[in-house]
Structures are given as C-alpha cells and as structure tokens.
C-alpha positions as CSV (number, residue, x, y, z in Angstrom):
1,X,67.1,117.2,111.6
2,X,65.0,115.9,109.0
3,X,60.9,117.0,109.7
4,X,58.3,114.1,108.5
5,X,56.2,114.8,106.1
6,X,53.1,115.7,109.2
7,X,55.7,118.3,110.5
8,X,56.3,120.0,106.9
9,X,52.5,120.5,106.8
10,X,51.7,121.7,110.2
11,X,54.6,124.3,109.7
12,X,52.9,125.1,106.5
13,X,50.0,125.6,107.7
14,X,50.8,127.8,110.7
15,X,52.8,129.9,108.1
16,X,50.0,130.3,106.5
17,X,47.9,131.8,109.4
18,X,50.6,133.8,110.7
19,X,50.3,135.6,106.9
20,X,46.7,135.8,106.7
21,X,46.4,137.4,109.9
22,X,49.0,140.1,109.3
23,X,47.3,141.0,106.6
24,X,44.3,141.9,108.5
25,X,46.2,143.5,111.1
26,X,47.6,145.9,108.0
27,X,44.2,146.8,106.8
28,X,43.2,149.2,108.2
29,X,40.8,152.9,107.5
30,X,42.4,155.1,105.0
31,X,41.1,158.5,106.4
32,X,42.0,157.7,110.1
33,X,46.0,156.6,109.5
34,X,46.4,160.2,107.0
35,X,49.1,162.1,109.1
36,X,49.7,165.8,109.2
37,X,52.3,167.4,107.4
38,X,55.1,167.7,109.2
39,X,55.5,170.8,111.5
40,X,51.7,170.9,111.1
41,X,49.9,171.6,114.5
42,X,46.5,169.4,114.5
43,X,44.2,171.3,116.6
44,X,42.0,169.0,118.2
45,X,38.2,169.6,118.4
46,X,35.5,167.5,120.2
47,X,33.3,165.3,118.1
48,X,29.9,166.3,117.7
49,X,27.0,163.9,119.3
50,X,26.1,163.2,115.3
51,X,30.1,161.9,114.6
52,X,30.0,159.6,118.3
53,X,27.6,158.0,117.2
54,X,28.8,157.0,113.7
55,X,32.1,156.2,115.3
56,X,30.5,154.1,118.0
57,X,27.6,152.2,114.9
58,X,30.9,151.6,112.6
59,X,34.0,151.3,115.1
60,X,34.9,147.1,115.8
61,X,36.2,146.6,119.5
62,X,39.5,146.6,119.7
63,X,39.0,142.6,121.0
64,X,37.9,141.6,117.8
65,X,40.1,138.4,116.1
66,X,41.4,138.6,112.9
67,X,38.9,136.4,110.8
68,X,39.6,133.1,110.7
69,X,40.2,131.7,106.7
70,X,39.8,127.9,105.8
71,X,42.3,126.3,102.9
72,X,42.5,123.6,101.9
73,X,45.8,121.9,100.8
74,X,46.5,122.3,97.2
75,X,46.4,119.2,94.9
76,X,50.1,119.1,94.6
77,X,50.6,118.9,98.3
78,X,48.4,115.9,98.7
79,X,50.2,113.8,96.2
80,X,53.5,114.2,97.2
81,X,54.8,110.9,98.2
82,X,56.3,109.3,101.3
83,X,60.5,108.8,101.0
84,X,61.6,105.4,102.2
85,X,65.4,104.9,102.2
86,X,65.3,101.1,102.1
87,X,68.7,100.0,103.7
88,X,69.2,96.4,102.0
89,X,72.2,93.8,102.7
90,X,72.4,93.2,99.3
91,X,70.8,93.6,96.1
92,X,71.3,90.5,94.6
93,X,70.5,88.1,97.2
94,X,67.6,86.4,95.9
95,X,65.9,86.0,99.7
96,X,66.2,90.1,100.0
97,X,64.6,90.5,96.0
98,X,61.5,88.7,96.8
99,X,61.1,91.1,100.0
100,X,62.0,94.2,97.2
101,X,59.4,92.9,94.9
102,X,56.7,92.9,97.8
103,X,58.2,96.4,99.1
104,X,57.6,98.1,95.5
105,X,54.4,96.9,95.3
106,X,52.9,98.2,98.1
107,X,54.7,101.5,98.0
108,X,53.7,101.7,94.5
109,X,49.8,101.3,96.3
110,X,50.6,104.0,99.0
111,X,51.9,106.4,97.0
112,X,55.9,105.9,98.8
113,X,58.7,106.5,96.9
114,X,61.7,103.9,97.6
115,X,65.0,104.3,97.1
116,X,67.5,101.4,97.5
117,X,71.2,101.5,98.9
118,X,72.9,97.8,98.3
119,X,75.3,97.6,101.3
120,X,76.6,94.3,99.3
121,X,77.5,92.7,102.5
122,X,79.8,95.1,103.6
123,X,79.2,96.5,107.0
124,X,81.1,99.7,106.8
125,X,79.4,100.6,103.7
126,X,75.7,100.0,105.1
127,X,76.7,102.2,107.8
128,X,78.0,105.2,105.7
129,X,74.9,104.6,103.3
130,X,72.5,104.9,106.7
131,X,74.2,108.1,108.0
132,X,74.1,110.0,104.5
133,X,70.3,108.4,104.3
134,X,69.8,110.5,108.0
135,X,72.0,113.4,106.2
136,X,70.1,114.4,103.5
137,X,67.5,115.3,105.1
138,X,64.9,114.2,102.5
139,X,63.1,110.4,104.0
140,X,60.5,110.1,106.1
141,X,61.4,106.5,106.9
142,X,64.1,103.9,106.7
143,X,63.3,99.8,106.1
144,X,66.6,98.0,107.3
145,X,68.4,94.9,106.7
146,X,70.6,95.1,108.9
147,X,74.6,94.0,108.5
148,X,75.6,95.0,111.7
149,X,73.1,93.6,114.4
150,X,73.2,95.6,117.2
151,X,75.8,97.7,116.5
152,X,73.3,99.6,114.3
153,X,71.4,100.6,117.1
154,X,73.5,104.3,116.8
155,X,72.1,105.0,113.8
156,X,69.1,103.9,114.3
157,X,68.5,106.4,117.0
158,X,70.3,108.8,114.4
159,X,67.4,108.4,112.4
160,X,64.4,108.5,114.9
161,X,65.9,111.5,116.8
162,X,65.9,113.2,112.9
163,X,62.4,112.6,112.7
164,X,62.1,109.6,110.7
165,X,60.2,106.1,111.1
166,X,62.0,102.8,111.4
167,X,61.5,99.5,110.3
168,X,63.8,96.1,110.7
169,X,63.0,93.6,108.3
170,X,64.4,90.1,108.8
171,X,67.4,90.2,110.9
172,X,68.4,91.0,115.0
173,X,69.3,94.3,115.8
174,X,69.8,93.4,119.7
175,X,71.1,91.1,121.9
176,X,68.0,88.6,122.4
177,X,67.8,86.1,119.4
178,X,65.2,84.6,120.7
179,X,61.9,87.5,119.9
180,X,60.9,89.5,116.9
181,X,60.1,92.4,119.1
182,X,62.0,95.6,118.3
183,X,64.8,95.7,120.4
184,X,65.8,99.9,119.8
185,X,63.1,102.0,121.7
186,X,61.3,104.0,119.0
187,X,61.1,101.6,116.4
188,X,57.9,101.2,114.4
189,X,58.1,97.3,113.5
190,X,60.4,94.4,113.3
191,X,59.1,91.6,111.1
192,X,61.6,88.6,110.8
193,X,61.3,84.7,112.2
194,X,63.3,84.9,115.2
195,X,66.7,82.5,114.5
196,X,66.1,80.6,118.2
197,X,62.5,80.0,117.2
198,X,63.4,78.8,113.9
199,X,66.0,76.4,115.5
200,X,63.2,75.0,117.8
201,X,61.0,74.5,114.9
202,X,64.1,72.5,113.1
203,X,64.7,70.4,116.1
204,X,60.7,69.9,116.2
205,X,61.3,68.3,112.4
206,X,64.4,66.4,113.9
207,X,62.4,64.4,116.3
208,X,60.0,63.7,114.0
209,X,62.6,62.5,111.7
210,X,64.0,60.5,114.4
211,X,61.1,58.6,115.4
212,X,62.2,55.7,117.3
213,X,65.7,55.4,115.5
214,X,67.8,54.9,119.2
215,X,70.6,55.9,118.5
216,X,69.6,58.4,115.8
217,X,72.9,60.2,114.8
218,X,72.2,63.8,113.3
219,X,74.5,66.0,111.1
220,X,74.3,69.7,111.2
221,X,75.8,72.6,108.6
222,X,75.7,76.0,109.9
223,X,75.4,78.3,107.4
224,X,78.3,80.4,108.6
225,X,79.7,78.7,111.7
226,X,80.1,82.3,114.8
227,X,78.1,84.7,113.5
228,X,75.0,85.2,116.2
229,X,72.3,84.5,113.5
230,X,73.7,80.5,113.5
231,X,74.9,80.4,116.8
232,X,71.0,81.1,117.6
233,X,69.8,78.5,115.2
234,X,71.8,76.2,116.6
235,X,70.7,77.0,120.6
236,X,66.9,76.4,119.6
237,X,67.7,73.5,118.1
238,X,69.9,71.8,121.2
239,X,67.2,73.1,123.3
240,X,64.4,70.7,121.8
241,X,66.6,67.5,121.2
242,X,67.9,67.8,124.6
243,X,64.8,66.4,125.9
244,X,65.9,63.1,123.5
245,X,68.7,61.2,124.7
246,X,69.1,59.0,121.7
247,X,69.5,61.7,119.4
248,X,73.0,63.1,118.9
249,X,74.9,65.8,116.7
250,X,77.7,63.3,115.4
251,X,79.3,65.8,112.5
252,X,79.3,69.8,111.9
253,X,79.9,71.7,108.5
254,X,79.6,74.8,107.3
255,X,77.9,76.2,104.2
256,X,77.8,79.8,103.5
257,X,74.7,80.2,102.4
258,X,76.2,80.7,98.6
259,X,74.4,78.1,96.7
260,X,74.8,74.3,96.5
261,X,78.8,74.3,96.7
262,X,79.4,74.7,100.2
263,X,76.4,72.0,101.1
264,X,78.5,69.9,98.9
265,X,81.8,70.4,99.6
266,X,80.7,70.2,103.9
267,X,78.7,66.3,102.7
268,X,81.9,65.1,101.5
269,X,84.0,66.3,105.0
270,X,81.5,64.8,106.5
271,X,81.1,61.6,105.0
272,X,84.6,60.6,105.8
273,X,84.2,60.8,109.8
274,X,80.7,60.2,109.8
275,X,79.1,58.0,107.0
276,X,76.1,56.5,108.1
277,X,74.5,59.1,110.1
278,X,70.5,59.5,109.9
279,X,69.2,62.8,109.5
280,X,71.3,66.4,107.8
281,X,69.9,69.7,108.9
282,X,71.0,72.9,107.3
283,X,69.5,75.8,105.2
284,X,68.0,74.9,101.6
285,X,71.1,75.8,99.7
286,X,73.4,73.8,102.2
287,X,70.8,70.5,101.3
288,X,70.8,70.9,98.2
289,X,74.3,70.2,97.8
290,X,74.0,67.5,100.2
291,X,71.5,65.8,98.1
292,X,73.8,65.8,95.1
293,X,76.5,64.2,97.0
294,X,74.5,61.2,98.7
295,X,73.0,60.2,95.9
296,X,76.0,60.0,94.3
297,X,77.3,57.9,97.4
298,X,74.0,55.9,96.7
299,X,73.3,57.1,100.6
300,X,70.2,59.1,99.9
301,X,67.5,56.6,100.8
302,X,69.5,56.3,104.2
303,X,69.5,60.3,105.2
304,X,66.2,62.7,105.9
305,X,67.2,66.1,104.9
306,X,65.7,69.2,106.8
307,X,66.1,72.5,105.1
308,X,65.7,75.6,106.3
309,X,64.1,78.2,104.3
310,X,61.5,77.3,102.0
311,X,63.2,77.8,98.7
312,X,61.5,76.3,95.6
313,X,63.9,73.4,95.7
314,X,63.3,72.8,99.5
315,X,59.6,72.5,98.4
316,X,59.9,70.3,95.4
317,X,62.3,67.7,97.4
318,X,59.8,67.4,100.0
319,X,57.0,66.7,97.6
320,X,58.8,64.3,96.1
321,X,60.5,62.5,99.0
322,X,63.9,63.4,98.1
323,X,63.4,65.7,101.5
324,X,62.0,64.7,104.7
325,X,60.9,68.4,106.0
326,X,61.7,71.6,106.4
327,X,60.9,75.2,107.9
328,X,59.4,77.8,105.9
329,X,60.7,80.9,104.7
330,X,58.4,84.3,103.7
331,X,60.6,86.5,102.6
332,X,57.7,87.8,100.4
333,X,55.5,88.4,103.0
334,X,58.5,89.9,105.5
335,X,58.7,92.3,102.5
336,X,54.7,93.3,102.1
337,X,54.0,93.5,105.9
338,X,57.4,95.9,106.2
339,X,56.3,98.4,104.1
340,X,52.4,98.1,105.8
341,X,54.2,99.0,108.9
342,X,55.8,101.7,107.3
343,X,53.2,103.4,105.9
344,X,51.8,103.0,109.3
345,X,53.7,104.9,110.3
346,X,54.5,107.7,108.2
347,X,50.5,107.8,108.5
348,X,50.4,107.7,112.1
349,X,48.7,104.9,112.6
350,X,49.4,102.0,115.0
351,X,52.9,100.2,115.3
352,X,53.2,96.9,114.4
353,X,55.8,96.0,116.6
354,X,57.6,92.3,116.5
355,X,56.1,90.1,113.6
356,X,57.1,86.3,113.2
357,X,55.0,85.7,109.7
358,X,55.6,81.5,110.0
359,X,53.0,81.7,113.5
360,X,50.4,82.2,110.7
361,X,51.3,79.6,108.1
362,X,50.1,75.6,108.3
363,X,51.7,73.7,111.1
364,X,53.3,77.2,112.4
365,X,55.8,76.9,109.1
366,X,57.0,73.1,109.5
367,X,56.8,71.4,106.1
368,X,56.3,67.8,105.5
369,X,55.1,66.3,102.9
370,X,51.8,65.6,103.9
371,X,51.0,69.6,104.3
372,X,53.3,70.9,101.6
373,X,50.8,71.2,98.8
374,X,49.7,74.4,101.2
375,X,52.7,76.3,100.7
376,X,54.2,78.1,97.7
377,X,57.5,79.3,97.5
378,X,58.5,82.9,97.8
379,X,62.0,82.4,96.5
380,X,63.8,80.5,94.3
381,X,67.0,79.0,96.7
C-alpha cells in the first residue's frame, strides 16, 4: 500500500530515534568492557572505600534514558511536493480544461505536483489508469472525473485503503442524483451541481418562461437520452412543472453534447411533429444549434431558449435576447475548490465534503437577462 506523505515522515522520524538511541546504548567506558585474555583467570579483589566512591560520584543509574536529540527536517524534505493523480474524462473537453486550468494553479500555489491520465471517454481505460494510479505506489491523492458512476466505487476504496485522499469533481459516483455529498465512505470532497438540482433550477426558468402562456408547449433535448446524469436532469425538471398543468413536454431530442450539430440536427426532427411549440430546453451546445435552425425557419422570436451550462455563447444570447435563460456552469471554480479540498487533505485539515458551487452565485445560478451582466463565463461551449 502506498504511505501518505505524513506516514513517510513519521516513519522517518522514528527511524531516526531508533538510530540515535542505539548509538548511546553502544557507547559505553573503554576500560570497563576490556576482557581478559582468553584462559586468563581474573582474580577478583574488593574495591577499596577510595574506588566506591569514585564509582558511586561517576557511575549513571542504570534507569537513565538515552538523551533525547531534536532535528529538524532537512530543507529537501520540506519541499517535496504533494502527488495528485488527476483521473480526468477527457482532456480535450473544454468543460474538464477550464477545471485543469484552475487545478494547475492552485497546485502550482501548494506546492502539489499533478499528473493527468485522459481516460478519453472510455470507461475501461479510466479504470486501468485508476488501478495502475493505486499501483505505483507514488500519489498521495487522486481528483476524479468519473466515467463510471458508481461502479468506481471499487477503486475508490482501492485507493483510500492504499493510503491516499480522494476527491470527485463534477460527476455522481452513487446511486442518489439528487446531493453533492460524497456518496463512498472515506472520501475527502465531492464538488459538482447535483444533475436533479440543476433540473429543478431549469424547470424554475421554464415557468418563468411560461408565464401565463396556457397551454405553454415545451421541447426538451437530452443531452444523451439513458445515461443517469440526463435521466436526473430530466426528474428535477418534471418535478417543478408538475405543479403547472398548462405546461407540457410536446417533443424530445437528443444532442450529445458534441457541439452545435446535434442541437441542430434534434430542431429539425422536431420541427416536423412539433412546429410551434414555446419554449426549448437543453444544454448550451444543444441551443446553440437550435438557434441556427429557428432563425432560419424565421421561428426564433416565437421560442425562449434555456441553456444549461453557462458557456460563453449561453451568456452572450441571453444578453442579447436571442436567449431567454439559463443555468450556470463553474467548471472553473469546481476545478479551484477540488484541489483546496485536496490539499486539505493531504494536509490534514478539515473535509470539505459535498459542494454545489451555483448555491453561491446570483439567483442561486439562474441567468436571465436582467442579472447576467454578474456572471462571466468559465468556458467557452
């Protein structure tokens, strides 16, 4: 098992008493420890009052503890830096590199070295790059972006029971979709907007979109239709419009969150079974291909978009108008208060435990356009 970096010192140091004393223990009176030749009979002689009492002025009691000797850690010791495996769903997703760029700058501040594995989406190779991260033997701690949900729960205790800390950053590992709380006992943080709360907060821009449209037909594009993640979005979400009986989901589509192209290519399926529907929910990339394809239908004016993820785009449609709302994203900050947890940690300070970063922001992360001016954008969409 892997030792932190506190249990390589304390061994050090108790190495280090364990030699110190020995080498009292060796040191000892020259004249006293000479032997006699071998064969040699020592004829033995009572001491003479004058030599008792030198013995008895010069002689320690045999209680007496080895003297205790203060060092202090060498130089070198004290700047050796932290090792942080960070486990990332892929390297060139441009959510995960704004959380890399706050990750690098704060380890670069705590003096923690970070090495990436790119899993690039591929759940069998995130979970061969976790177990050789638990293998080598040389992190202290492990940031995760997890692939596999809660089937990395395994390797997650892997890691703990090798000594290292453990922090999730922005996705489930569990079965509730509904907290940000750790879900794997031992766990130091978990910092991510829970998906059901983020559905909530879309159907909270929904109804405001709505108004007192009755009926007010709504059209929403998962980003990938049965995975957990949208299947939670889309429970928070029918939870808060359920309460409104005019407003109904009258179309579905999907977009795989891979840029414009899917939001556009789900519009145009949807425009031929639904074409005058009121309001399009979906994440920012999803949107933005839905914009492109209503203006061209000269439908714009008649649809309120609601994105999900506060993308540059997302923010610059809603300043203009082209957008109705959305619900912001910090990948940014999910990055910068990770890596605070994990040096934590590896410092043994307190654990952060579950952090949503949008309960924080304006309007708990709904954008409109009368508040957008407060947010920036921590990634470009």
């Amino acid at each position: 098992m892997a030792a932190t970096k506190r249990t390589r010192r304390l061994l050090m140091w108790l190495a280090l008493v364990v030699v110190v004393a020995m080498g009292v223990a060796a040191c000892g009176n020259d004249d006293d420890d000479t032997a006699a030749p071998a064969g040699t009979a020592v004829q033995e002689t009572a001491p003479t009052p004058e030599a008792t009492a030198v013995q008895e002025a010069t002689s320690a009691p045999e209680s007496t503890a080895a003297p205790e000797v203060t060092m202090a850690p060498t130089e070198e010791a004290d700047d050796e830096p932290f090792r942080v495996a960070y486990l990332s769903a892929s390297s060139a997703n441009t959510w995960l590199l704004a959380s890399r760029q706050e990750i690098e700058t704060v380890a670069a501040a705590e003096n923690v070295e970070i090495t990436e594995f790119d899993a690039q989406f591929n759940p069998s190779l995130q979970t061969t790059q976790f177990q050789d991260a638990i293998a080598a033997g040389i992190y202290d701690g492990v940031i995760l972006v997890s692939i596999n949900g809660i089937a990395s729960a395994p390797d997650i205790e892997a890691a703990l029971a090798a000594g290292m800390e453990v922090v999730i950053l922005n996705q489930v590992v569990g079965e509730d979709f509904t907290t940000s709380e750790p879900q794997v006992e031992g766990v130091s943080a978990s910092v991510m907007a829970a998906p059901f709360q983020n559905g909530k907060r879309l159907g909270d821009l929904a109804v405001r979109a709505c108004g007192d449209l009755d009926p007010c037909e709504v059209v929403w594009i998962y980003g990938i239709k049965g995975v957990p993640l949208d299947d939670a979005l889309r429970a928070g979400f029918d939870e808060v419009i359920a309460a409104y009986p005019a407003i109904s989901i009258v179309a579905e589509g999907e977009g795989q969150y891979l840029g414009p192209e899917g939001g556009i290519n789900a519009t145009q399926d949807i425009l031929q079974v639904a074409p005058n529907f009121n309001v399009l929910v979906g994440a920012d990339q999803s949107v933005q291909g839905a914009e492109i394809v209503l203006s061209d239908e000269g439908k714009l004016d008649q649809v309120k978009l609601i994105g999900l993820g506060g993308s540059v785009p997302a923010i610059e449609g809603i300043a203009s108008g082209r957008w109705y709302a959305g619900v912001f994203g910090a990948p940014g900050d999910e990055g910068r208060i990770a890596m605070q947890a994990m040096v934590s940690a590896l410092q043994g300070g307190p654990d952060f435990g579950g952090v949503d970063p949008l309960v924080d922001l304006p309007d708990d992360g709904l954008m409109t356009i009368d508040n957008v001016s407060l947010f920036s954008p921590q990634w470009a969409g």
